[in-house]
C-alpha positions in Angstrom: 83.7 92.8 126.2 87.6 93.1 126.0 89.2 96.1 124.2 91.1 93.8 122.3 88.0 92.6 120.9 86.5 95.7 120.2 89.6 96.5 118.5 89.2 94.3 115.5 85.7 95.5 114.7 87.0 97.2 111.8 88.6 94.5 110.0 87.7 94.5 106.7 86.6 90.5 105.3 88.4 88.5 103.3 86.4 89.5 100.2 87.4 93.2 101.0 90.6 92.6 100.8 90.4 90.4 98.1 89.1 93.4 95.8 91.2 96.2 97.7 94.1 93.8 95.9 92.5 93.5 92.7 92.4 97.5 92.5 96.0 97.9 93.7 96.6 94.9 91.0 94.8 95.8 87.8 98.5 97.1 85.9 100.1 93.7 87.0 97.0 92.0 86.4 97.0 93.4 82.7 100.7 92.2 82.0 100.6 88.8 83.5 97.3 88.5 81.4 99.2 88.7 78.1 100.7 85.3 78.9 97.5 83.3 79.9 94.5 85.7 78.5 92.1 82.7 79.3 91.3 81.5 82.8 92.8 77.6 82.8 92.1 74.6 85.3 96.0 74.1 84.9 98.5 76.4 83.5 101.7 75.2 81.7 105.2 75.7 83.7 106.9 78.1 81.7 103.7 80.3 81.0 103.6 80.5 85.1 107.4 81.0 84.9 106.5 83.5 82.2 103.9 85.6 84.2 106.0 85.6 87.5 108.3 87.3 85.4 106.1 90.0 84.0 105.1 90.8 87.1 108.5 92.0 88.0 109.4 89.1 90.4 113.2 88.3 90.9 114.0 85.4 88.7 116.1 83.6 91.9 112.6 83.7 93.7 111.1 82.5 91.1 113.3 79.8 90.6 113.1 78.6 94.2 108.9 78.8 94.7 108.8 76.8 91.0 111.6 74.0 91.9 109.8 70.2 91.7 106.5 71.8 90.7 105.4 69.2 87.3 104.9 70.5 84.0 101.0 71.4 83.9 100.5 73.0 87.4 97.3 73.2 89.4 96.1 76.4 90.8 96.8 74.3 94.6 99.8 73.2 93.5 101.2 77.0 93.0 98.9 78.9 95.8 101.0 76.6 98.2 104.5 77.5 97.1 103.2 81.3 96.5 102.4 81.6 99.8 105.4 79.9 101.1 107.3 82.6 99.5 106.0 84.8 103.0 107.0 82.3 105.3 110.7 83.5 106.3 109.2 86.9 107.7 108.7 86.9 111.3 105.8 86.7 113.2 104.5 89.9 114.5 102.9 90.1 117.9 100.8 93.3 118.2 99.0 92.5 121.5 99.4 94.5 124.7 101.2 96.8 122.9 103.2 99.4 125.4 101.3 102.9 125.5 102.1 104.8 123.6 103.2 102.7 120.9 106.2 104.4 118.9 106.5 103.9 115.0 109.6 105.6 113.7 108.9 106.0 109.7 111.8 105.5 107.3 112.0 105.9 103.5 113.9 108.1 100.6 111.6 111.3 99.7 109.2 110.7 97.1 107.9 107.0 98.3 105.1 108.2 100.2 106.4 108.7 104.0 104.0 111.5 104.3 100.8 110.2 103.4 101.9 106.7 104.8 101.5 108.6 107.7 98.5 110.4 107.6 96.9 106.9 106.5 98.2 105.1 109.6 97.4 108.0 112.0 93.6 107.4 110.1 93.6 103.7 110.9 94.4 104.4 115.0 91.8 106.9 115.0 89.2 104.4 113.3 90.3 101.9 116.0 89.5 104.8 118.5 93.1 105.2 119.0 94.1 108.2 120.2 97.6 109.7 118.2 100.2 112.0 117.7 102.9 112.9 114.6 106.4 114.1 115.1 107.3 116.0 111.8 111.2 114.9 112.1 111.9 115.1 108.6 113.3 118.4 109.1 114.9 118.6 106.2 112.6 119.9 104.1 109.8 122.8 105.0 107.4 120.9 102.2 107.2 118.0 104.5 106.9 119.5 108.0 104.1 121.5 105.6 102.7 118.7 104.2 102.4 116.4 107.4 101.2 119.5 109.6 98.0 119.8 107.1 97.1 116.5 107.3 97.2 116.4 111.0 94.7 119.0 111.3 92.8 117.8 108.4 92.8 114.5 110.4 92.2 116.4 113.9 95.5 115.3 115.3 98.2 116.7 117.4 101.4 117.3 115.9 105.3 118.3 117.3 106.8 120.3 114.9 110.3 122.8 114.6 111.6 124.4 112.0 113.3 123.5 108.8 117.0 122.2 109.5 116.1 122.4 113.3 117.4 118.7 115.4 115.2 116.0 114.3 115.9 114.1 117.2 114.7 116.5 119.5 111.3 116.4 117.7 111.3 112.9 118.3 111.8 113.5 121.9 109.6 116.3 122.5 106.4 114.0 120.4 106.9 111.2 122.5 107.4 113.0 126.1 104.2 115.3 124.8 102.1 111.4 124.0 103.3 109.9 128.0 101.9 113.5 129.1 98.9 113.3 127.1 98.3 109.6 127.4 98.0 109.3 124.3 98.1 105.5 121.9 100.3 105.8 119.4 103.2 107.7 117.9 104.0 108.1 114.5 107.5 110.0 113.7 108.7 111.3 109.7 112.3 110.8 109.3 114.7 112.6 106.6 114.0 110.7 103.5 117.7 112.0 101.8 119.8 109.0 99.8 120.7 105.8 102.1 124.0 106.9 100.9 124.8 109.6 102.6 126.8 109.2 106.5 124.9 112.2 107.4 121.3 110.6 107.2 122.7 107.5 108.8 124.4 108.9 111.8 120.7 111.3 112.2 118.8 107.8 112.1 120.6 106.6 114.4 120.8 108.8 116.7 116.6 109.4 116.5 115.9 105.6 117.7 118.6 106.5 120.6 117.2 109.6 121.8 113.5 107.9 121.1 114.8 105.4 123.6 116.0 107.8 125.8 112.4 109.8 125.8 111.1 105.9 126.7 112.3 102.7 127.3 111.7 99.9 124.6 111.2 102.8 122.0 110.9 103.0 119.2 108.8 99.8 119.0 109.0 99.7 115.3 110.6 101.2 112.4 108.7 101.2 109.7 110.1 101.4 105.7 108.1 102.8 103.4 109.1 101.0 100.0 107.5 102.9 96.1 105.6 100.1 94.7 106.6 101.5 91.4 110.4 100.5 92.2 110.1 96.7 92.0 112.7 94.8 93.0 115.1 98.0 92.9 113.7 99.0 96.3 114.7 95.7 98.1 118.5 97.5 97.8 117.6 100.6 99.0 115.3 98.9 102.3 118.5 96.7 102.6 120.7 99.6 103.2 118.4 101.0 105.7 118.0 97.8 107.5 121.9 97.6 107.7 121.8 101.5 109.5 118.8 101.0 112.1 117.1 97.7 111.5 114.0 97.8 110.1 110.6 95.7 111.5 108.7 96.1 108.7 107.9 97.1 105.2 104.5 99.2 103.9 104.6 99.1 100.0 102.9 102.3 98.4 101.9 103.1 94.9 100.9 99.8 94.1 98.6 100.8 91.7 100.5 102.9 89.5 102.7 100.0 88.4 102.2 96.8 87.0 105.7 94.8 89.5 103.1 93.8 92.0 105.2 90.3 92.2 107.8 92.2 93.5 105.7 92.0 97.1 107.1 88.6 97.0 110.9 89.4 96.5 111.2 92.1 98.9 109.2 90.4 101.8 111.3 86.8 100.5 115.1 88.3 100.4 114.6 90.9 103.5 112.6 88.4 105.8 110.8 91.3 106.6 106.8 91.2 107.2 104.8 93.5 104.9 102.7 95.3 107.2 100.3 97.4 104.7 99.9 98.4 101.1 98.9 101.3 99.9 97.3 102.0 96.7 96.3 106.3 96.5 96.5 109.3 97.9 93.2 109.3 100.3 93.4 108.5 104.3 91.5 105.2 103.5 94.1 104.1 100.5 95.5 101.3 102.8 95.1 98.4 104.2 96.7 95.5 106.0 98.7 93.1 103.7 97.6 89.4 103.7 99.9 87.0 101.8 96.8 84.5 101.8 94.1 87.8 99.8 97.2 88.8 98.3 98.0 85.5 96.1 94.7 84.6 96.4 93.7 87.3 94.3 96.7 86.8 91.6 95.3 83.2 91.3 91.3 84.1 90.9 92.8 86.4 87.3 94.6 83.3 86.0 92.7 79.7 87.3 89.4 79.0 86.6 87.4 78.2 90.4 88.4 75.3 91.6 85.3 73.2 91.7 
């Protein structure tokens, strides 16, 4: 039996999925069900138009995935342009993935980065992956803090300095410590300050070249962690960040503290960027791996009736 099989043994099913969106859902589900309280077989165009608004997606999206569609509008009809919305992101290929595997995560403080981490680091151990966190946010003691107690609540390893100490070199030293260890996967923190400042831009940049230096090919992903709660106002700040180091992907957090869950659509739509994972709470389990199919399949099941 292949590893790559074994690998996937943890998948969760469709249905899984289906309800881990309906939890991460229920504020959006509550807003978009003050336009169409009752399940229909077809729903009028401007009540859809009407709901895709409430659920915080950008009315130029909106526009583009509801262009041609005819006045009364089949759940079909709209699950195909949904879905389409997904289409411009690329394809992500994570077979034979080098060893280790180097995700650099990037974000402003307060979107999650931490416990993004500590969930990811939870989902390569599950896989029986081994891992290891860089804490190179260091920035701020709280975080180093923070991401050094869930590594050993986790059972981890974890290269550390101290506050206002290079975060580069952390990056170095986690990744030189994973080729000694052989170990899977690396997860680093980055500083988190405003995508403003040059100072946090020139520190990015020069993390993904010393990361490169420490190995060839690394970092193999940058990862931007996006607050749910922000809407559509993130898709500025994950542009910015994109412009600085070029992102690979998004992981959206908080999702269920907010009810602009149709923002998922915007920010994957205008960045042609994959959404990799959502997150919906604060425990090692609280996230899973986005599907646009569960994803708009489980906005459609609140508002059509089942198809028969």
């Amino acid at each position: 039996m292949s590893s790559a099989i074994i690998e996937v043994v943890k998948e969760e099913t469709p249905q899984e999925k289906k309800n881990f969106f309906s939890r991460a859902l229920e504020k959006t589900f509550a807003s978009i069900k003050t336009v169409v309280p009752q399940k229909q077989e077809k729903i009028s165009f401007d009540d859809i138009q009407e709901l895709l608004i409430e659920a915080d997606m950008e009315y130029e999206i909106i526009e583009k995935a509801m262009n041609g569609l005819p006045s009364e509008i089949t759940r079909k009809q709209l699950r195909h342009r949904l879905v389409m919305l997904f289409e411009h992101a690329p394809k992500v290929d994570l077979s034979n993935l080098p060893k280790p595997f180097v995700r650099l995560i990037i974000g402003v403080n307060g979107a999650g980065k931490t416990t993004t981490i500590a969930k990811l680091a939870n989902i390569s151990k599950k896989n029986q992956k081994t891992v290891i966190l860089g804490a190179g946010d260091t920035f701020r003691a709280a975080a180093i803090e923070q991401l050094s107690t869930w590594a050993s609540k986790l059972e981890v390893p974890i290269i550390k300095t101290k506050q206002g100490h290079d975060a580069s070199a952390v990056a170095y030293d986690t990744i030189s410590a994973a080729i000694a260890r052989d170990i899977d996967n690396v997860i680093i923190d980055t500083a988190g300050r405003l995508q403003t400042q040059t100072n946090l831009n020139n520190e990015l940049k020069k993390i993904v070249k010393v990361c490169e230096k420490a190995m060839i090919g690394a970092p193999h992903q940058k990862l931007m962690i996006l607050d749910g709660t922000q809407g559509n106002t993130a898709i500025a700040q994950a542009r910015a960040f994109n412009e600085m180091v070029g992102i690979n992907g998004i992981i959206v957090t908080k999702l269920d503290g907010t009810a602009k869950g149709g923002a998922l659509f915007s920010i994957s739509n205008q960045l042609e960027l994959p959404i990799f994972y959502v997150g919906i709470g604060e425990k090692q389990d609280d996230l899973i791996e986005f599907s646009p199919d569960d994803f708009v399949d489980s906005l459609l099941d609140e508002i059509y009736t089942a198809e028969k």
